[in-house]
N, C-alpha and C positions, 0 to 999 in steps of 0.2 A: 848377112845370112843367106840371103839369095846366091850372094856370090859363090858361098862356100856349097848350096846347097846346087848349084850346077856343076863344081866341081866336081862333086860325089857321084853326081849321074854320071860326067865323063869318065868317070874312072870306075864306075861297074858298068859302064860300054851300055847305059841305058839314057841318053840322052837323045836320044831321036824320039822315044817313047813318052817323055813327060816335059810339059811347059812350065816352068817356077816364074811365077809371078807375086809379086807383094800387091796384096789387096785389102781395103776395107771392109771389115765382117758386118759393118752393118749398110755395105751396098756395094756387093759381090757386081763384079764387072760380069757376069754370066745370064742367058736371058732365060725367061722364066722355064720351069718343068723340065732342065737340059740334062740334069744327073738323074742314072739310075739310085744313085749310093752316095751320101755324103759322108764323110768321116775328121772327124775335128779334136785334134787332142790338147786340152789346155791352153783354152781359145778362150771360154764362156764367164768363168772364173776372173778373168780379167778386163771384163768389157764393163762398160756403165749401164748400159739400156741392154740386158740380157734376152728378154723377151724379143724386143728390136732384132738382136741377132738370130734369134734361131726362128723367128717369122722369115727372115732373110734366108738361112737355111732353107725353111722349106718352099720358099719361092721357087728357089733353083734346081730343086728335088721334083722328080715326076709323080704325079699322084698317085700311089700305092707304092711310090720308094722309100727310101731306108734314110735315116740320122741316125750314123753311132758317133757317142761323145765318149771321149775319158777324159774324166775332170776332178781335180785336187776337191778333197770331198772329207768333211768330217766324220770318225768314227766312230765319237761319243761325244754324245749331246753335251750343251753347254760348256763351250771350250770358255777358257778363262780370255780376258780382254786383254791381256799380255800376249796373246798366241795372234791374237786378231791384229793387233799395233803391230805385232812382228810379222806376218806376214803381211801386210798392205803396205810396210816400210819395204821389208826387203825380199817382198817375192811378186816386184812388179805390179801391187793396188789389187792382188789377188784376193777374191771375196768369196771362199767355198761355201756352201753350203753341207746340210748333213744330207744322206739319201734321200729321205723326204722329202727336204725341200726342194732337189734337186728333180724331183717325180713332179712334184707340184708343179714348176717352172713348165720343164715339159708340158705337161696338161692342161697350163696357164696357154702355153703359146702355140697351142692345137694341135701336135703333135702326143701319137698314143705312143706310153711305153710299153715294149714289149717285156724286155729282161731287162735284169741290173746285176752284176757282180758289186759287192764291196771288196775291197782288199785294205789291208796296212801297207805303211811305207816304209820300209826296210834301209834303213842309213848306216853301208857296211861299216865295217872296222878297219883300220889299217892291217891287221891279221886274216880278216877276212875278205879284203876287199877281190869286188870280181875282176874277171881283168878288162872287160871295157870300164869301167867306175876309173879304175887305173888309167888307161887310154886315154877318158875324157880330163881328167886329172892334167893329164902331161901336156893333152893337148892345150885347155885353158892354159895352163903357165907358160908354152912357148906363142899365145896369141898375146898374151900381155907382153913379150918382150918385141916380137916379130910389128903386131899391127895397133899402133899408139891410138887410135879411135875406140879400142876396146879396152885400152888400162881402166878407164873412170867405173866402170862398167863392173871388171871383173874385181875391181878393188872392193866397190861395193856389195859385190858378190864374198869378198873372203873376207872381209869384217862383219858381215851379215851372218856369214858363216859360225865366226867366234862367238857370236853375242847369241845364237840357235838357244832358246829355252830348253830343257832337259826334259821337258813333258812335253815338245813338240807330237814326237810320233805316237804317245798316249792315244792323241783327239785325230792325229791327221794321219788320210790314205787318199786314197782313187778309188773312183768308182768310173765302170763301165757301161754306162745306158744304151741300146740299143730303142731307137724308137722308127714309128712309121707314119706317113703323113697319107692322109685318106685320101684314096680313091675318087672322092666327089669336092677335095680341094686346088680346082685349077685357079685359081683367081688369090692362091697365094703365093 
């Protein structure tokens, strides 16, 4: 990922601009109060000690900066245990929460939320698919032929796919939190 994800920079001529590095979310190579702004997209969801990570977040956050998360997030209460088996099989040990609990977490790990969007998750059609949904499409299939470390991976990825419950996107979306770590918290 890293690799592909410097790629990307050299090729919108932004690679002098940003560092990619692979790091552990629960002990961020960065010292303390260094961001004005953290931003972490379906990071939390899949971590074991969640709390762990986003105290880690605001370590590295300056006291009155910013955590915004978006994170795989349920949109009606009490999803069936078949939704749950299926995504901790095949969406990487991903553990959503509903809004709430995802407010709680936050306010658990001393950060205030400010806002939240809810949204659904929208799984085009072959009729309507967009055309990056397309793009990523073509591109997965020529990485399963091109680079053999990602066949196990994406296979797992397209039988996962097949076996998708039909009430998946019923319970499941994203949600956007934007939170703020206080002003009188330098010593996280």
């Amino acid at each position: 990922m890293v690799k592909k994800a410097n790629e990307r920079a050299k090729g919108n001529k932004i690679e002098h601009l940003v560092n990619i590095i692979t790091a552990d979310a629960h002990k961020l190579p960065f010292p303390r109060n260094k961001f004005d702004s953290l931003i972490s997209e379906s990071v939390i969801a899949f971590t074991g000690d969640k709390i762990k990570v986003l105290k880690e977040y605001m370590h590295v956050t300056k006291p009155g900066g910013y955590v915004g998360l978006n994170e795989i997030t349920w949109i009606k209460e009490n999803p069936p245990k078949s939704l749950v088996r299926y995504l901790i099989y095949n969406a990487g040990g991903a553990t959503p929460k509903s809004p709430n609990g995802w407010k709680k977490l936050l306010e658990d790990s001393g950060l205030k939320t400010i806002t939240s969007e809810i949204h659904p998750l929208d799984y085009p059609s072959h009729e309507n698919e967009s055309e990056d949904s397309s793009k990523a499409r073509h591109k997965l299939i020529a990485l399963y032929f091109k680079e053999p470390s990602y066949r196990r991976d994406i296979l797992k990825t397209i039988i996962g796919t097949w076996q998708m419950p039909d009430n998946l996107f019923e319970y499941m979306g994203y949600g956007i939190y934007c939170c703020q770590k206080g002003d009188n918290m330098r010593g996280h």
